[in-house]
C-alpha positions as CSV (number, residue, x, y, z in Angstrom):
1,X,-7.3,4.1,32.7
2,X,-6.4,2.0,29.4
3,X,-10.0,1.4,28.7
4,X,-10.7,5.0,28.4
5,X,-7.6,5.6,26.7
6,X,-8.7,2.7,24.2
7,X,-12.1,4.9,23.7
8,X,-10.1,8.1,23.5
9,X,-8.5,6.4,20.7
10,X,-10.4,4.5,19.3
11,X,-13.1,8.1,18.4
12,X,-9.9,10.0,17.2
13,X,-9.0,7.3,14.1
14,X,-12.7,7.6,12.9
15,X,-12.8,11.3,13.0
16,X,-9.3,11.1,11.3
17,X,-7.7,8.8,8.6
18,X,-7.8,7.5,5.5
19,X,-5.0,4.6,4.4
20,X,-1.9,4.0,5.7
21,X,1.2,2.7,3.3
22,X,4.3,0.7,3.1
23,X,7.5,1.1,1.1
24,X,9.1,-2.0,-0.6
25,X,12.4,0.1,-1.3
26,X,13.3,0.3,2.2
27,X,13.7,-3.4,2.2
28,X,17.4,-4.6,2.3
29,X,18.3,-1.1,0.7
30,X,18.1,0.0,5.4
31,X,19.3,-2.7,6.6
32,X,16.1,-4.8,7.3
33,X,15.8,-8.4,6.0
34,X,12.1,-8.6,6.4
35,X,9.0,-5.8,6.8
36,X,7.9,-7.0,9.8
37,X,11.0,-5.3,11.3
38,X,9.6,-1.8,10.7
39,X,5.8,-2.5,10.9
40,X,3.9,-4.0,13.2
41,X,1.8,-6.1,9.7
42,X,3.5,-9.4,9.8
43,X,3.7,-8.4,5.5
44,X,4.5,-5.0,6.5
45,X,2.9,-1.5,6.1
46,X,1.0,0.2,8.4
47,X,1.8,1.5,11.8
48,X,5.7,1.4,12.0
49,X,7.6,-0.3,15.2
50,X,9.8,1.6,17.7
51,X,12.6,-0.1,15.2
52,X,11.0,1.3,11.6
53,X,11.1,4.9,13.9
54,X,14.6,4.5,14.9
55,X,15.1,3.7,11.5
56,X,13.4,6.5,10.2
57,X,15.4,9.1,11.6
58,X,18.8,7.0,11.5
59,X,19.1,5.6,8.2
60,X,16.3,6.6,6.0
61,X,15.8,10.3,6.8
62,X,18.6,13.0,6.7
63,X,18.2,13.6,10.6
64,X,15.9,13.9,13.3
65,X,14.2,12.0,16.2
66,X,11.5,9.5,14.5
67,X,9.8,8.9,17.6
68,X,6.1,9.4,17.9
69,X,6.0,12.9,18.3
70,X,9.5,13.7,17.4
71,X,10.2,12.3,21.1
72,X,8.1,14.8,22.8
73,X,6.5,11.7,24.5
74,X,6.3,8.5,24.5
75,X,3.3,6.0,24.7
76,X,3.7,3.1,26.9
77,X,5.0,-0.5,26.1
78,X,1.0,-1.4,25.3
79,X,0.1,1.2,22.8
80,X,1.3,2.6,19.7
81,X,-0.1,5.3,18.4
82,X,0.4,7.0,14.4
83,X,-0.8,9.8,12.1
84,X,-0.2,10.3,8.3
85,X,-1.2,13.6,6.1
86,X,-0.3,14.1,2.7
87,X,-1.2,16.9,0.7
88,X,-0.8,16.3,-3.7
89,X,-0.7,18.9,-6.7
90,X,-1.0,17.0,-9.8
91,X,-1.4,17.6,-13.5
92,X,-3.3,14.8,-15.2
93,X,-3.6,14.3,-19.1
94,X,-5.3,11.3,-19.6
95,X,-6.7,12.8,-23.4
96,X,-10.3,13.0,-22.3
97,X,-12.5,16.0,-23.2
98,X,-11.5,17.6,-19.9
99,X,-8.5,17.2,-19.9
100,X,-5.6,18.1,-18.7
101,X,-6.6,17.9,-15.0
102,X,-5.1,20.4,-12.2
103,X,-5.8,20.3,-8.8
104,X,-4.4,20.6,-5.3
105,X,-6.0,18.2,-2.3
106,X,-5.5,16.2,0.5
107,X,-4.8,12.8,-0.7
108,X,-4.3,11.1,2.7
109,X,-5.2,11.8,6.7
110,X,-4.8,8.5,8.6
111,X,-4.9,7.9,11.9
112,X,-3.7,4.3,13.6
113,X,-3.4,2.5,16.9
114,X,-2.3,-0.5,18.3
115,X,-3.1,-2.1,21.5
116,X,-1.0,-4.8,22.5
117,X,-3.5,-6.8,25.6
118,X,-0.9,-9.4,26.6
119,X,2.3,-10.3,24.8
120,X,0.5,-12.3,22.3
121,X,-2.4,-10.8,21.6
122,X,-3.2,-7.2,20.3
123,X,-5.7,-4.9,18.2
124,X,-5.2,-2.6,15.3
125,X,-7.3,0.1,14.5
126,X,-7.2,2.8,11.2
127,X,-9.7,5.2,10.4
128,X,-9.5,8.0,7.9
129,X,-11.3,10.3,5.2
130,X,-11.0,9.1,1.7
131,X,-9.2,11.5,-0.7
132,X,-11.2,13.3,-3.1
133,X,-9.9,14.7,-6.4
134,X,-13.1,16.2,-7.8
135,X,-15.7,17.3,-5.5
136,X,-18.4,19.0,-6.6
137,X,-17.5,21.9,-4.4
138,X,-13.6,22.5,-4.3
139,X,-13.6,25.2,-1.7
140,X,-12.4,24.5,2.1
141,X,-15.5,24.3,3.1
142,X,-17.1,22.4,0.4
143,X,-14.3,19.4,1.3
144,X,-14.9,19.6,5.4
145,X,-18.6,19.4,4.6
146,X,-18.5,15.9,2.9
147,X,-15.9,14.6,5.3
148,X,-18.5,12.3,7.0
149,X,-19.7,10.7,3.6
150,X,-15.9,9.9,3.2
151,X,-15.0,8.4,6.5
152,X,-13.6,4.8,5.9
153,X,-11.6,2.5,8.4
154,X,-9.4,0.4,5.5
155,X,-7.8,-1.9,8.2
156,X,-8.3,-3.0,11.9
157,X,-8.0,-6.7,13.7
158,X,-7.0,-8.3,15.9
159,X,-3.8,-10.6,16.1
160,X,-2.3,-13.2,17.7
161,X,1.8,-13.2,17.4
162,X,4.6,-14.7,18.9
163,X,7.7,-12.2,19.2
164,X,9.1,-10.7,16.2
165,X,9.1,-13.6,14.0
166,X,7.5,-16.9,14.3
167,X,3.6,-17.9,13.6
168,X,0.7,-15.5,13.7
169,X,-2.8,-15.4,12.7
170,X,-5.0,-12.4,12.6
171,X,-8.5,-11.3,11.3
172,X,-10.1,-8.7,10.1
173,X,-10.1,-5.9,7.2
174,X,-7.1,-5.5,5.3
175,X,-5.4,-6.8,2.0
176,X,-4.3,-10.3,2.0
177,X,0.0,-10.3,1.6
178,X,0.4,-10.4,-2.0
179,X,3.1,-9.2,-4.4
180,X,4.5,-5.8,-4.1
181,X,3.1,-3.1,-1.7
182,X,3.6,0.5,-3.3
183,X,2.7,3.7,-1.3
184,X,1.3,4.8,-4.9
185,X,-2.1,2.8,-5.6
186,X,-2.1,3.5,-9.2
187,X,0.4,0.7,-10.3
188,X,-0.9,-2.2,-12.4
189,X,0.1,-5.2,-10.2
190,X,-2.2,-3.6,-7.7
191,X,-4.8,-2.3,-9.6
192,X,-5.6,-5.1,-11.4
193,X,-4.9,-8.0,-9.1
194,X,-7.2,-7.3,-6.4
195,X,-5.5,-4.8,-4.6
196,X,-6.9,-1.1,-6.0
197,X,-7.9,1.5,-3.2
198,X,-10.1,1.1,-0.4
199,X,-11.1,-1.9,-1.5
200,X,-10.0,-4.2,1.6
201,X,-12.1,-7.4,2.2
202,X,-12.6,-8.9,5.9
203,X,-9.4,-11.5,5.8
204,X,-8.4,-14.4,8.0
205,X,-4.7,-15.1,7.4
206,X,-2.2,-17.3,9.4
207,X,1.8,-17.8,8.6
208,X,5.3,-17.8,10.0
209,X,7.6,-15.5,9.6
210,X,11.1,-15.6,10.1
211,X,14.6,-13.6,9.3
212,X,15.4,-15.5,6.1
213,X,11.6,-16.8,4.8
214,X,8.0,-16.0,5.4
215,X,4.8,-17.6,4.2
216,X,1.1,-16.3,4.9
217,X,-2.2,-17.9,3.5
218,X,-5.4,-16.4,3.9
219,X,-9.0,-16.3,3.0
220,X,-11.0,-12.9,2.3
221,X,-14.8,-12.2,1.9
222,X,-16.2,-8.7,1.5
223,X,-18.4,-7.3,4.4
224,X,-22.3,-8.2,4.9
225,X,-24.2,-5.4,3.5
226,X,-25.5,-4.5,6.3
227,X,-22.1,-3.0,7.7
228,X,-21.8,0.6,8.0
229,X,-20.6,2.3,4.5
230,X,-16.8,3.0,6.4
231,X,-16.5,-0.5,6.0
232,X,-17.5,-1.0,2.7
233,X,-14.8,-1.1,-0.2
234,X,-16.1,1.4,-2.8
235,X,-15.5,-0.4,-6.1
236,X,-15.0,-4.2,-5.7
237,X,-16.8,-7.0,-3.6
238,X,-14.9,-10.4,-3.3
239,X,-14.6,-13.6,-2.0
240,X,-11.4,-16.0,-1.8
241,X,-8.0,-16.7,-0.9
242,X,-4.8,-16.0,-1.4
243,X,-0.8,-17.3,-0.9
244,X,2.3,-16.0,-0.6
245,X,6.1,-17.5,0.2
246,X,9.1,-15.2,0.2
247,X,12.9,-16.7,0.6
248,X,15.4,-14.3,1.5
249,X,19.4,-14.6,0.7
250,X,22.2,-13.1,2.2
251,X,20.3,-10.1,3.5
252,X,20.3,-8.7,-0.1
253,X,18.1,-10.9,-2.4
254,X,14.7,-12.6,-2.2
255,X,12.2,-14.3,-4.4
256,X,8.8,-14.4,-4.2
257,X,6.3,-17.0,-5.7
258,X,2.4,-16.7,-4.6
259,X,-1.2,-17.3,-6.3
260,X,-4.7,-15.7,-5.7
261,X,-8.2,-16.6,-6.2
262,X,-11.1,-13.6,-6.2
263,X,-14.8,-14.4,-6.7
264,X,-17.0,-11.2,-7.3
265,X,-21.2,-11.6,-8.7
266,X,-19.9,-11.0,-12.3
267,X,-16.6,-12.6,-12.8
268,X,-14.1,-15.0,-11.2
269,X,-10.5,-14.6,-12.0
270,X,-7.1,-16.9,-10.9
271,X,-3.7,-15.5,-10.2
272,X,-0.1,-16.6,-10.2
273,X,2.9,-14.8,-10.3
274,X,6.2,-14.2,-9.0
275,X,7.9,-11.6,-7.0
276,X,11.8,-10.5,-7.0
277,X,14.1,-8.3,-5.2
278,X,17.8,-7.8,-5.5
279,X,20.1,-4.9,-3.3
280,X,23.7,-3.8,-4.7
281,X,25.6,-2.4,-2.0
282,X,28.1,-0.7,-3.4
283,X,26.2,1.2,-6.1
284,X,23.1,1.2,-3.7
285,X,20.6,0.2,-5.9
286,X,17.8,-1.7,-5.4
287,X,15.5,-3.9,-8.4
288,X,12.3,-4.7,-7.8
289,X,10.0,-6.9,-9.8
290,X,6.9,-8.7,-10.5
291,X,4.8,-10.5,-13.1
292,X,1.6,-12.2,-12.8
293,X,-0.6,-13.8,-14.9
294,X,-4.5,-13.7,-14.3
295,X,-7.3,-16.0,-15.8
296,X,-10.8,-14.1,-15.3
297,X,-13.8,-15.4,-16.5
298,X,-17.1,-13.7,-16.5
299,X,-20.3,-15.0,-15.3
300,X,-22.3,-13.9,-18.6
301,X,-19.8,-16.4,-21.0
302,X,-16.9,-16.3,-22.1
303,X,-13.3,-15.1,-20.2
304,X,-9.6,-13.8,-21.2
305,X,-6.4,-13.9,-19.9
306,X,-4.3,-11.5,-18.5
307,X,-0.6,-10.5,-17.7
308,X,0.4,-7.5,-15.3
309,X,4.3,-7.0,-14.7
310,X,6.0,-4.2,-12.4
311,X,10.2,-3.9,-13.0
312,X,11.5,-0.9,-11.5
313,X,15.5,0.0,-10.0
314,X,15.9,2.6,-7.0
315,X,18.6,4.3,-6.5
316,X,19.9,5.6,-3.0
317,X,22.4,8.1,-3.9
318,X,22.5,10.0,-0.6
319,X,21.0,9.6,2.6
320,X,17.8,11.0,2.5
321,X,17.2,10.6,-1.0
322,X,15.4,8.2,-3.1
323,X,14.8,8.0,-6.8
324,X,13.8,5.5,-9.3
325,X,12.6,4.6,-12.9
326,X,10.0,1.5,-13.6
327,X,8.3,-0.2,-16.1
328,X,4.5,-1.6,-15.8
329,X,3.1,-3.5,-18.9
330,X,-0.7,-4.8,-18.8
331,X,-2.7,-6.7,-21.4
332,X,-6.3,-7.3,-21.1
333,X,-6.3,-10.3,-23.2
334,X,-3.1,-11.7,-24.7
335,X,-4.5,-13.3,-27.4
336,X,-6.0,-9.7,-29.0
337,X,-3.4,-7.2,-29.8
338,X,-3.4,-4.2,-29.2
339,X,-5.0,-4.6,-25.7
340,X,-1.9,-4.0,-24.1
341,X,-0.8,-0.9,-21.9
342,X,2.4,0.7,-21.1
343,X,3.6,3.2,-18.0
344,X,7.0,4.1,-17.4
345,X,7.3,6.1,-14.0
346,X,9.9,8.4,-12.7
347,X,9.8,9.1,-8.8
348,X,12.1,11.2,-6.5
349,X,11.8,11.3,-2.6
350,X,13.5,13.5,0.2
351,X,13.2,13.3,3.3
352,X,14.8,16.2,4.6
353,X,14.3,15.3,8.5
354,X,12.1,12.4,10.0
355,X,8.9,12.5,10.1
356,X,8.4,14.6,6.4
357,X,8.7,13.9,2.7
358,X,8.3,15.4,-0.3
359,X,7.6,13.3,-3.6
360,X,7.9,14.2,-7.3
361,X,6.1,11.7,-9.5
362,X,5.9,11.8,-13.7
363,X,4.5,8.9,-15.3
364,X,3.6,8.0,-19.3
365,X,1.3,5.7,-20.8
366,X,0.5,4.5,-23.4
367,X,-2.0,1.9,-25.0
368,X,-1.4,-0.7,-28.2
369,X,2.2,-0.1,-30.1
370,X,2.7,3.4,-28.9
371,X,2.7,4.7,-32.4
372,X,1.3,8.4,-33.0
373,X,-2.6,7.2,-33.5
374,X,-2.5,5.0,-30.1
375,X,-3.9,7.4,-27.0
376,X,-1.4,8.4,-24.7
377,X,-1.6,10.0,-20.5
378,X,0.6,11.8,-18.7
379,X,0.9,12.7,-15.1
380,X,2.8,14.8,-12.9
381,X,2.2,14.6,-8.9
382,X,4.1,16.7,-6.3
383,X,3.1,15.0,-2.5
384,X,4.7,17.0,0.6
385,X,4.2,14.0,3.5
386,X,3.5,14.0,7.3
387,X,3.4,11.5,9.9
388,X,3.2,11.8,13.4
């Protein structure tokens, strides 16, 4: 009966999916110390524990039973089961000859299972259907009919853990833990360290995790050609390693330190940076930042380096409400100025009852000085949120 359930399962998150998420702000801000308390990822994100649920409807949501299903039933002790839809409007000037940019479109349908075989040992599995903001036929139809050029499974392995905390080692496709882990892909300290969308490598990482510390090192090489296009990443193809150590203090404060190394055919580039977090109860705030600097060098000659930081402050002002401000500065090459971008990003979420959220997200950019003759984008993004 499992095995067929496992089959069952395992055809539903390839005909259904896309990415699943994580949200940094719920750290220390819902009582957690650590994201492995909510998710089953020893870094967090991904399918969320019978804990993250209770949490969800608890804590983080303004009512509601977070249980898979809203409680209608529950899967037994061996498998977890999740879903996640999210539908986006946006408006997008980025100061191109088409723009500004409106649409409406599904930007995420994930499916995810776990399996846990013994107490140690278990297998995750995602599967989904890449979002697509510009298809060359917008109609309904149009986006069902490329649905099978777009399938993509961004994470599955298998692990070996002991309990909630302690060691672990797993392998298979996902992101090596590194730096912060937004729900929205389009911050720098993911876009340009590695991390951009749907472009997972086949990782081997080991670490120990525990209430107060965690520390994960891993190794990360892109799949053989050969492999079927839903396990391909669609932009970049690279080898290396990455580390990351996180020490946490008095269940409200942690600092982060952690380097990266990514080899692709036509560059190689070197990482280092720091990561903090800091939670004030009484005004229930929580900062979050991160700065990294990056060496890459390209194969043809020659190289720059880089800087990429992320500060932001999220405010918790009632339960079921989230909203914060941030700051994200990139420079191509810091010795040429004028290479140098700005964002500042405005975010509200509600979550009205467990299991749904609706997002409102504004952000500005701006390239060089930000004087009048330096180009400037805008974008507005309304996301109403599922998950099962």
């Amino acid at each position: 009966m499992r095995r067929l359930v496992l089959y069952a399962v395992a055809g539903w998150l390839f005909l259904v999916g896309g990415r699943a998420y994580a949200y940094p702000q719920f750290q220390f801000s819902s009582g957690t110390t650590r994201c492995s308390q909510c998710h089953y990822s020893p870094a967090g994100g991904g399918l969320i524990t019978s804990w993250g649920r209770d949490e969800s409807g608890d804590t983080i949501s303004r009512g509601g039973n977070g249980g898979f299903a809203h409680g209608a039933w529950t899967p037994p002790q061996w498998l977890a089961l999740g879903a996640d839809v999210r539908l986006a409007a946006l408006y997008n000037n980025s100061g191109g000859p088409e723009a500004p940019e409106r649409d409406f479109f599904p930007m995420q349908a994930d499916a995810y299972a776990r399996f846990a075989f013994t107490d140690e040992w278990s297998l995750y599995l995602e599967g989904g259907i890449r979002g697509d903001t510009r298809p060359d036929d917008p109609t309904v139809s149009g986006r069902f009919s490329t649905v099978g050029d777009r399938l993509v499974s961004a994470e599955h392995y298998v692990m070996w853990k002991q309990g909630g905390t302690g060691p672990y080692a797993r392998f298979g496709r996902f992101f090596a833990p590194f730096g912060l882990r937004f729900v929205e892909h389009i911050f720098f300290v993911q876009r340009y360290t590695g991390q951009n969308l749907y472009d997972e490598a086949y990782t081997l990482s080991g670490g120990w995790v525990e209430d107060n510390w965690e520390a994960h090192v891993s190794v990360f090489a892109p799949p053989p050609t050969g492999f079927p296009e839903a396990f391909q990443p669609v932009d970049t193809r690279e080898s290396g390693g990455a580390a990351y150590y996180e020490k946490r203090f008095n269940a409200m404060a942690a600092v982060g330190v952690q380097a990266r190394l990514g080899f692709a055919s036509e560059y190689s580039q070197y990482t280092g940076g720091v990561v903090g977090k800091l939670w004030l109860e009484k005004p229930r705030l929580l900062f979050l930042g991160e700065g990294d600097l990056m060496r890459r060098n390209v194969s043809a000659g020659g190289g720059e380096t880089q800087a990429v930081t992320y500060l932001g402050v999220t405010a918790f002002p009632a339960r079921g409400w989230m909203a914060g401000i941030s700051h994200e500065y990139y420079q191509e090459d810091i010795s040429v100025s004028g290479t140098a971008r700005n964002a500042f990003d405005f975010e509200v979420n509600f979550f009205p009852w467990a299991h749904f959220e609706l997002l409102a997200f504004a952000r500005y950019q701006f390239m060089g000085t930000g004087s009048a003759t330096d180009p400037t984008a805008s974008l507005f993004m309304f996301q109403f949120h599922y998950y099962l």
